[in-house]
C-alpha positions in Angstrom: 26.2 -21.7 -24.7 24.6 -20.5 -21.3 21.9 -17.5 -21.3 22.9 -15.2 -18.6 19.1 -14.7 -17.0 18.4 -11.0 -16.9 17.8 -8.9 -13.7 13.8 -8.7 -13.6 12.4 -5.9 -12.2 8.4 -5.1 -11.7 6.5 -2.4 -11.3 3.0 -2.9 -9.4 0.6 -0.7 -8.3 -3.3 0.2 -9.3 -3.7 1.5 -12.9 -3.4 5.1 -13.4 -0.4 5.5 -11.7 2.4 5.9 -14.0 3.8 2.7 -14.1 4.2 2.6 -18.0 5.7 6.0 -18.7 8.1 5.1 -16.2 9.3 2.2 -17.7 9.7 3.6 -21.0 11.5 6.0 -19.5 14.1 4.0 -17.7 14.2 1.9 -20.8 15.5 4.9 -23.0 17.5 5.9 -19.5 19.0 2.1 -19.7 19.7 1.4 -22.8 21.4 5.1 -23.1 24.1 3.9 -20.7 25.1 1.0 -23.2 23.4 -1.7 -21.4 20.8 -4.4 -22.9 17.4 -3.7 -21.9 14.0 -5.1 -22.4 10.3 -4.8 -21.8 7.2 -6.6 -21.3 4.2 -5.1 -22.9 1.1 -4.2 -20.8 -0.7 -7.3 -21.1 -4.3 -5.9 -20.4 -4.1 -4.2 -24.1 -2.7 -7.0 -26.2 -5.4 -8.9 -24.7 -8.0 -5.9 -25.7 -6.3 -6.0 -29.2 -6.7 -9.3 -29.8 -10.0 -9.4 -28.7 -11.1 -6.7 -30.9 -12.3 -4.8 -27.8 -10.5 -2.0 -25.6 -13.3 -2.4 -22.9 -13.0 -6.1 -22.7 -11.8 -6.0 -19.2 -14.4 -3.0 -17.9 -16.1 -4.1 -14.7 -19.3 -5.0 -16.1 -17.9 -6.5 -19.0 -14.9 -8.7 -17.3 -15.6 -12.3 -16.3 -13.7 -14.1 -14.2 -12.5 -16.7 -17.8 -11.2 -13.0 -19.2 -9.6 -12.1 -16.1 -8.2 -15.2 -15.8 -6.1 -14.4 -19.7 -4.3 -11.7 -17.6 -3.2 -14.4 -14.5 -1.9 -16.9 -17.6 -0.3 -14.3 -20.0 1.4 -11.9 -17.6 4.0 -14.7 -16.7 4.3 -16.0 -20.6 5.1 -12.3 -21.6 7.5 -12.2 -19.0 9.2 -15.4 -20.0 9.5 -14.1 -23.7 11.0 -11.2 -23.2 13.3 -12.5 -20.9 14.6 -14.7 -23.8 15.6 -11.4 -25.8 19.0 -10.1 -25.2 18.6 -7.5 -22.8 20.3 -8.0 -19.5 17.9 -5.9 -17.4 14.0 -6.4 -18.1 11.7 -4.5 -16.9 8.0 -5.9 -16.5 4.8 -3.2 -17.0 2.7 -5.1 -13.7 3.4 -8.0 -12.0 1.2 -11.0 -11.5 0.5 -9.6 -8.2 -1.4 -6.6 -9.8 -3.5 -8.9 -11.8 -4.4 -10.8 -9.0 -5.4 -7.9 -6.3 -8.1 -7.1 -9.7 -9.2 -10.7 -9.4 -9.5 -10.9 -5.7 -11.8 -7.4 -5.8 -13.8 -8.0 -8.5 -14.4 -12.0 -8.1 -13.7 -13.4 -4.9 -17.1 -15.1 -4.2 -17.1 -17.3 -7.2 -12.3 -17.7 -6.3 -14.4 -18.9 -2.8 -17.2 -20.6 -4.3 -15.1 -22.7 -6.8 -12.8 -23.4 -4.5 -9.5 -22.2 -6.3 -9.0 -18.9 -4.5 -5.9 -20.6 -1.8 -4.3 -23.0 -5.6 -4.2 -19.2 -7.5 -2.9 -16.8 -4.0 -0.3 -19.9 -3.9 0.8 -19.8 -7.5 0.6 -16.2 -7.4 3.2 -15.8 -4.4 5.8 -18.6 -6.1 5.4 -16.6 -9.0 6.3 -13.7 -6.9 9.4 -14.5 -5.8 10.6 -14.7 -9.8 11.5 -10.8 -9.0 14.5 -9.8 -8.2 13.7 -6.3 -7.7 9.8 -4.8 -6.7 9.0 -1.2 -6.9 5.3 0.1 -5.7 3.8 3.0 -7.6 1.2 4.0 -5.3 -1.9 7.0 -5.9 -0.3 10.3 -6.5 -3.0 11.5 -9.2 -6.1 10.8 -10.6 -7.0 8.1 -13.2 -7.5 8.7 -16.4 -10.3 7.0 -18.2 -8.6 6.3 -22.1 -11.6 3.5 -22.8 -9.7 0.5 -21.7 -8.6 2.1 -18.2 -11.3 3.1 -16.0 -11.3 6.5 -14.4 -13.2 5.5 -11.0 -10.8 6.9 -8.3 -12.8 4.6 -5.8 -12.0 1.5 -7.4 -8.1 2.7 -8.1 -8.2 3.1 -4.4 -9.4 -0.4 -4.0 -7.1 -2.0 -6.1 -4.0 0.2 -4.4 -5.4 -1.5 -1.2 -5.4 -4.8 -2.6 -1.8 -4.9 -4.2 -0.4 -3.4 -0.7 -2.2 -6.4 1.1 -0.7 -9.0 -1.3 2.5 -7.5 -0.7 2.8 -7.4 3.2 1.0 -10.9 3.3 3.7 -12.8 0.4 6.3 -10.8 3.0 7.8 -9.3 -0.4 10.7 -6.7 -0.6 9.7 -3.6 -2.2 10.8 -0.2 -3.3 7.9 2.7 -2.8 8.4 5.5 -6.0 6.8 8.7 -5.2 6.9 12.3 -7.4 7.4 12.9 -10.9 8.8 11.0 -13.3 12.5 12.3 -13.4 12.1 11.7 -9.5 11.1 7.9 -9.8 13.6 7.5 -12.4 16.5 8.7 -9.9 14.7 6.6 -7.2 15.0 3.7 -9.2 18.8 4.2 -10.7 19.9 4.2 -6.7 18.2 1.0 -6.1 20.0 -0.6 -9.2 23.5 1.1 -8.3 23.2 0.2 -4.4 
């Protein structure tokens, strides 16, 4: 029997933005209308959990090895929940938000090792896995909750970096802007269009 590939939708941006609440919202919205519906988990935490440390990936703690967990595990979280049931799956980041962190935080030793043009190519292919990209850009203030960092400076940098990566991969996307109920609405006219 043939496994009908779900409709994968991401949701990128810098953290602080909304992203998750969003997606647990639509999932409830989703599944509510009878159809299957599944979500990957914010990699960044199961990687703090099973480290044993929620500030694992704090500048001044991260490495370019840790960050590197989030470029390998982002697409193998994807992968297994796509083999769940659900016919729409909704992914909490994209490989594309990992990599604008990587770029900021660690280009000179991406340039000095040489792998910085291999990972912005594997990245993009990786990319194109999406069949639907929605941008959550800055509307608020980040929270610091331990793991998340509550510099609005480096948020900023991060938003500038994920908006680079997606005008140069020349990736379709959705922008979300207001509250959540908003979003939601923008993101239910998408799917029926």
């Amino acid at each position: 029997m043939q496994r009908r590939c779900p409709l994968k939708l991401t949701f990128v941006g810098a953290h602080g933005t909304g992203k998750t609440t969003l997606i647990n919202t639509l999932y409830t919205q989703i599944t509510s209308l009878g159809i299957r519906c599944s979500i990957t988990p914010e990699v960044p935490r199961i990687v703090c959990e099973s480290a044993g440390d929620p500030t694992f990936f704090r500048r001044g703690n991260n490495t370019l090895i840790k960050q590197t967990l989030l470029l390998m595990g982002q697409p193998i979280h994807e992968v297994a929940a796509a083999t769940e049931e659900g016919l729409i799956l909704l992914c909490d980041r994209a490989i594309l938000d990992h990599w604008a962190y990587t770029r900021h935080l660690f280009m000179k030793e991406l340039e000095s090792e040489g792998v910085l043009l291999p990972l912005d190519n594997f990245v993009a292919k990786h990319c194109g896995s999406y069949d639907l990209i929605f941008y959550v850009p800055i509307e608020f203030a980040p929270q610091d909750d331990g793991t998340r960092e509550g510099d609005r400076g480096f948020q900023a940098a991060i938003d500038e970096e994920v908006r680079g990566l997606l005008k140069s991969y020349k990736l379709t996307y959705h922008t979300l802007s207001g509250t959540v109920p908003q979003r939601m609405a923008q993101v239910m006219s998408v799917l029926n269009s």
